[in-house]
TILODREN-796658 format. One line per field, with one value per residue: residue number from 1; x, y negated, z negated of N, C-alpha, C in turn. Coordinates in nm, 3 decimals, always signed. Layout:
resi <- [NUM_...]
nX <- [X_...]
nY <- [Y_...]
nZ <- [Z_...]
caX <- [X_...]
caY <- [Y_...]
caZ <- [Z_...]
cX <- [X_...]
cY <- [Y_...]
cZ <- [Z_...]
// end
This chain:
resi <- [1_2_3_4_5_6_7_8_9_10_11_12_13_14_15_16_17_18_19_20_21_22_23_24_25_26_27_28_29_30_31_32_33_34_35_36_37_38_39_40_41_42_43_44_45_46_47_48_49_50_51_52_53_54_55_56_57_58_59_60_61_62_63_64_65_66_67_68_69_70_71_72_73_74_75_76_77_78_79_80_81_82_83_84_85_86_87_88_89_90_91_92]
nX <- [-1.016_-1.093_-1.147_-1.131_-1.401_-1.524_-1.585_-1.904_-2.093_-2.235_-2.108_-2.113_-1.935_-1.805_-1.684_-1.511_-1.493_-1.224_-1.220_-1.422_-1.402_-1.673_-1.792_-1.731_-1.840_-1.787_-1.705_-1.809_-1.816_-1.995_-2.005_-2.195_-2.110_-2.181_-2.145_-2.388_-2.628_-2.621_-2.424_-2.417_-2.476_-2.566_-2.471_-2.500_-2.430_-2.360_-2.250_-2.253_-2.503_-2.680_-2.804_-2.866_-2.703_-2.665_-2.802_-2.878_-2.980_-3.130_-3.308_-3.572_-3.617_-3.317_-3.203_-3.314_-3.138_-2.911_-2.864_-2.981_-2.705_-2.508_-2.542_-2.507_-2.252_-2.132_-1.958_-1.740_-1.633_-1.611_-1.409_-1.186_-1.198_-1.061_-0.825_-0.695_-0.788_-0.855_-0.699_-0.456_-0.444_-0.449_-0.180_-0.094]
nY <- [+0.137_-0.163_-0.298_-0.582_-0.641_-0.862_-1.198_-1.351_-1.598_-1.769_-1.673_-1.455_-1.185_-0.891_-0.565_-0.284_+0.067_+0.320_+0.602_+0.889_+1.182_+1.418_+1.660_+1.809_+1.604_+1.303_+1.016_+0.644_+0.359_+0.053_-0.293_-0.624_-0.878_-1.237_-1.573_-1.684_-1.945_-1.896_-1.666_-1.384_-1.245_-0.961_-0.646_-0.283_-0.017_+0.361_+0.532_+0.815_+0.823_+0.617_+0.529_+0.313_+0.168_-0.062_-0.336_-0.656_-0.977_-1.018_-1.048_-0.908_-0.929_-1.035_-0.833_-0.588_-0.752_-0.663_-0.431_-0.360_-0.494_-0.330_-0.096_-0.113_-0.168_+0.081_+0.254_+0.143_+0.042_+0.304_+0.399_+0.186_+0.265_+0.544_+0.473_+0.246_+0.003_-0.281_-0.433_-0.323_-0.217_-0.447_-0.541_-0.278]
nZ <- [-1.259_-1.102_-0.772_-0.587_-0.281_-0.152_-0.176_-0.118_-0.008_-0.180_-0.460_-0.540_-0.614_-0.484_-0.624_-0.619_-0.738_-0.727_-0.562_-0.656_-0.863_-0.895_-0.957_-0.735_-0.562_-0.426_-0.522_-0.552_-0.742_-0.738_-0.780_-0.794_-0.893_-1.050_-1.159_-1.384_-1.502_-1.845_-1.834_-1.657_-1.342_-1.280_-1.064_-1.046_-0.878_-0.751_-0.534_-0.341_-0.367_-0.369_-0.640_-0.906_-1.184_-1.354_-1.429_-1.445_-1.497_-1.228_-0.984_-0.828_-0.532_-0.510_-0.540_-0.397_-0.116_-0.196_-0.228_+0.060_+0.182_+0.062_+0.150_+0.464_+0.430_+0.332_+0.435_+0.503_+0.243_+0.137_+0.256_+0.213_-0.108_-0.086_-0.039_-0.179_-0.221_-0.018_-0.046_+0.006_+0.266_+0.406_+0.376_+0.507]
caX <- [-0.971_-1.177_-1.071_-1.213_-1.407_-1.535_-1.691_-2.012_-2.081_-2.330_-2.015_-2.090_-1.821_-1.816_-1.598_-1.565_-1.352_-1.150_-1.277_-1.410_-1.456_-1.820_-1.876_-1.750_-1.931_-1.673_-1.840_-1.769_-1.937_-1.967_-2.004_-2.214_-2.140_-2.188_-2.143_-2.483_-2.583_-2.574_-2.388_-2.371_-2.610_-2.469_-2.547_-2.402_-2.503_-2.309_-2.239_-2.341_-2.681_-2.733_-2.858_-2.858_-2.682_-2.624_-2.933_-2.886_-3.039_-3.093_-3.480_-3.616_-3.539_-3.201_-3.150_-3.297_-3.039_-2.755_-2.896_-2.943_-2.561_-2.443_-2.592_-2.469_-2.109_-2.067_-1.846_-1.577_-1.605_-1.577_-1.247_-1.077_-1.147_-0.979_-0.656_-0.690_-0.862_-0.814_-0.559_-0.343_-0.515_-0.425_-0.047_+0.027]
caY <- [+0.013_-0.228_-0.390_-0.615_-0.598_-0.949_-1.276_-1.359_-1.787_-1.806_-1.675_-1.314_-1.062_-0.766_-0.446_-0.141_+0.184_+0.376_+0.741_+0.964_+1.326_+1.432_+1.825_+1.839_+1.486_+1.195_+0.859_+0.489_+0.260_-0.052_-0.385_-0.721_-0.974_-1.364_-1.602_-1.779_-2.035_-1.817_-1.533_-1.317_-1.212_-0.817_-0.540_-0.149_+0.092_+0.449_+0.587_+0.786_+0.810_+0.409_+0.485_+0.175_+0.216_-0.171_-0.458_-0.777_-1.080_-0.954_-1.060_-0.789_-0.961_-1.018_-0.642_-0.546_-0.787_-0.614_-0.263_-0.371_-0.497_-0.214_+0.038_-0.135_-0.160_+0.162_+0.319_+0.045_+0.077_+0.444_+0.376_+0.095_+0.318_+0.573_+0.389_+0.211_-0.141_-0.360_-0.545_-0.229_-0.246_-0.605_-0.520_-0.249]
caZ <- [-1.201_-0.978_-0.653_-0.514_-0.205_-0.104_-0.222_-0.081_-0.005_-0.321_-0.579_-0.597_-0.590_-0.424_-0.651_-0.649_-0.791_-0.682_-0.574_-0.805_-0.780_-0.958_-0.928_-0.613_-0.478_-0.395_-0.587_-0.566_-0.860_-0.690_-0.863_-0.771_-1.059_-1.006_-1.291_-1.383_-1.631_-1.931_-1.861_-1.509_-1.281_-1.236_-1.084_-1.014_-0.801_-0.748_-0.396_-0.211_-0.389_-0.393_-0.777_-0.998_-1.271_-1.443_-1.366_-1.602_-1.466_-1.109_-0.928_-0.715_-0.389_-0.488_-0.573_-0.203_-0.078_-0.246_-0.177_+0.183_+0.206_+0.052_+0.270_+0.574_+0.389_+0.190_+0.507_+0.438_+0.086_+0.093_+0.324_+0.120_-0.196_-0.039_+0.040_-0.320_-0.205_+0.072_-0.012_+0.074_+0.411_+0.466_+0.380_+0.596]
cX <- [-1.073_-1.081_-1.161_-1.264_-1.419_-1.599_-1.774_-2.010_-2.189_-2.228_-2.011_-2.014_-1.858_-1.692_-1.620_-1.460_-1.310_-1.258_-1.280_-1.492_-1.579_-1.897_-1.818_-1.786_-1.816_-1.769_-1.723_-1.910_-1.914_-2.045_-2.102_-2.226_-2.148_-2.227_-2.237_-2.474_-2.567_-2.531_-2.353_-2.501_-2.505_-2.541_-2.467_-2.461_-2.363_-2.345_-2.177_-2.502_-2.732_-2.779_-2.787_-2.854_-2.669_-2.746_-2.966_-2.895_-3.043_-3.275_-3.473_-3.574_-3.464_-3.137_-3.185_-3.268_-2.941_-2.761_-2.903_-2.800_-2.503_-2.460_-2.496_-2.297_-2.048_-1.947_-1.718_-1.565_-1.526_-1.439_-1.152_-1.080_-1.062_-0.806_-0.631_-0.667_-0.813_-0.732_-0.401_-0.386_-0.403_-0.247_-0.010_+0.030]
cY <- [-0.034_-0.278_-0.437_-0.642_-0.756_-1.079_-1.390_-1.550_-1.816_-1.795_-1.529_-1.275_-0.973_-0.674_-0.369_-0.075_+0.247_+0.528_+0.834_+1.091_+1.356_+1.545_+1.835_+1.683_+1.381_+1.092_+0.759_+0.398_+0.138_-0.184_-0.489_-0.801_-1.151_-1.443_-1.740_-1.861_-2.047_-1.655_-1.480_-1.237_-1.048_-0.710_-0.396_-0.092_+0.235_+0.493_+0.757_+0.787_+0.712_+0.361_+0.359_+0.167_+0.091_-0.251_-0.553_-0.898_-1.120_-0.952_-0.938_-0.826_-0.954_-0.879_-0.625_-0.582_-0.692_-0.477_-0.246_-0.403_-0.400_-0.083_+0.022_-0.142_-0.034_+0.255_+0.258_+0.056_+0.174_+0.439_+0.288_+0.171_+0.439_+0.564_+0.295_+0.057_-0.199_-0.450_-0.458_-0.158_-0.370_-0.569_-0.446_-0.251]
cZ <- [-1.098_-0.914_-0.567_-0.318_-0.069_-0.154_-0.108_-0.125_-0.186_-0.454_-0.583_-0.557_-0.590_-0.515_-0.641_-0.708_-0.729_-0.689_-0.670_-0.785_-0.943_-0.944_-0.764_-0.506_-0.500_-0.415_-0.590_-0.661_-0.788_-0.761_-0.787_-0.895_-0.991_-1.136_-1.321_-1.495_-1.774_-1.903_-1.690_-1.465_-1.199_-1.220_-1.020_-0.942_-0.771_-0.599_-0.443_-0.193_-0.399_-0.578_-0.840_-1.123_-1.404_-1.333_-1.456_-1.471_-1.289_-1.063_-0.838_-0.586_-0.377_-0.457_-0.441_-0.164_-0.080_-0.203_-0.045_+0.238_+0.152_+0.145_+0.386_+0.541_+0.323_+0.284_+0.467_+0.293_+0.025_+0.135_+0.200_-0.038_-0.208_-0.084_-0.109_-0.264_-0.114_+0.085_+0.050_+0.220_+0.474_+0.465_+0.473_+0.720]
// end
C-alpha cells in the first residue's frame, strides 16, 4: 500500500510504503511521480540506503532535487510509515 506523503507546487507527489522488514533492515520505497505530457515523470528510491530503484523521464538535476528532499525528509517518512501514513497523524 502507498500513502501519501505530500504534493509539491509543480504536481509531484510525494508516497511512500508502509515499513518493511529486509533481513533484519526496516525499508521505506518512496515514490516521486508527476504527470507529464506523455506519461509521468517517476521516480523511487528505497530507504535507508537512498538507492534508486525506478527513473522514467527524470533529468539529472531533477533527481538531485528529489534525492536532496528526501534526505532532509526521510525522518518523517520513516515516522508516518511507522504509524501507517499521515493521515493517521492528522486524526489523532
Amino acid at each position: 500500500m502507498l500513502y501519501p506523503y505530500v504534493k509539491l507546487g509543480d504536481g509531484t507527489e510525494i508516497l511512500h510504503t508502509g515499513i518493511k522488514n529486509n533481513d533484519g533492515i526496516e525499508t521505506v520505497e518512496v515514490h516521486f511521480e508527476r504527470p507529464i505530457k506523455n506519461g509521468f515523470m517517476t521516480a523511487r528510491f528505497v530507504l535507508p540506503t537512498y538507492e534508486l530503484i525506478v527513473r522514467d523521464n527524470v533529468s539529472d538535476k531533477e533527481l538531485k532535487f528529489l534525492k536532496k528532499l528526501l534526505e532532509s525528509n526521510a525522518h518523517l517518512i520513516y515516522k508516518y510509515a511507522k504509524m501507517g501514513g499521515i493521515e493517521k497523524c492528522l486524526v489523532s
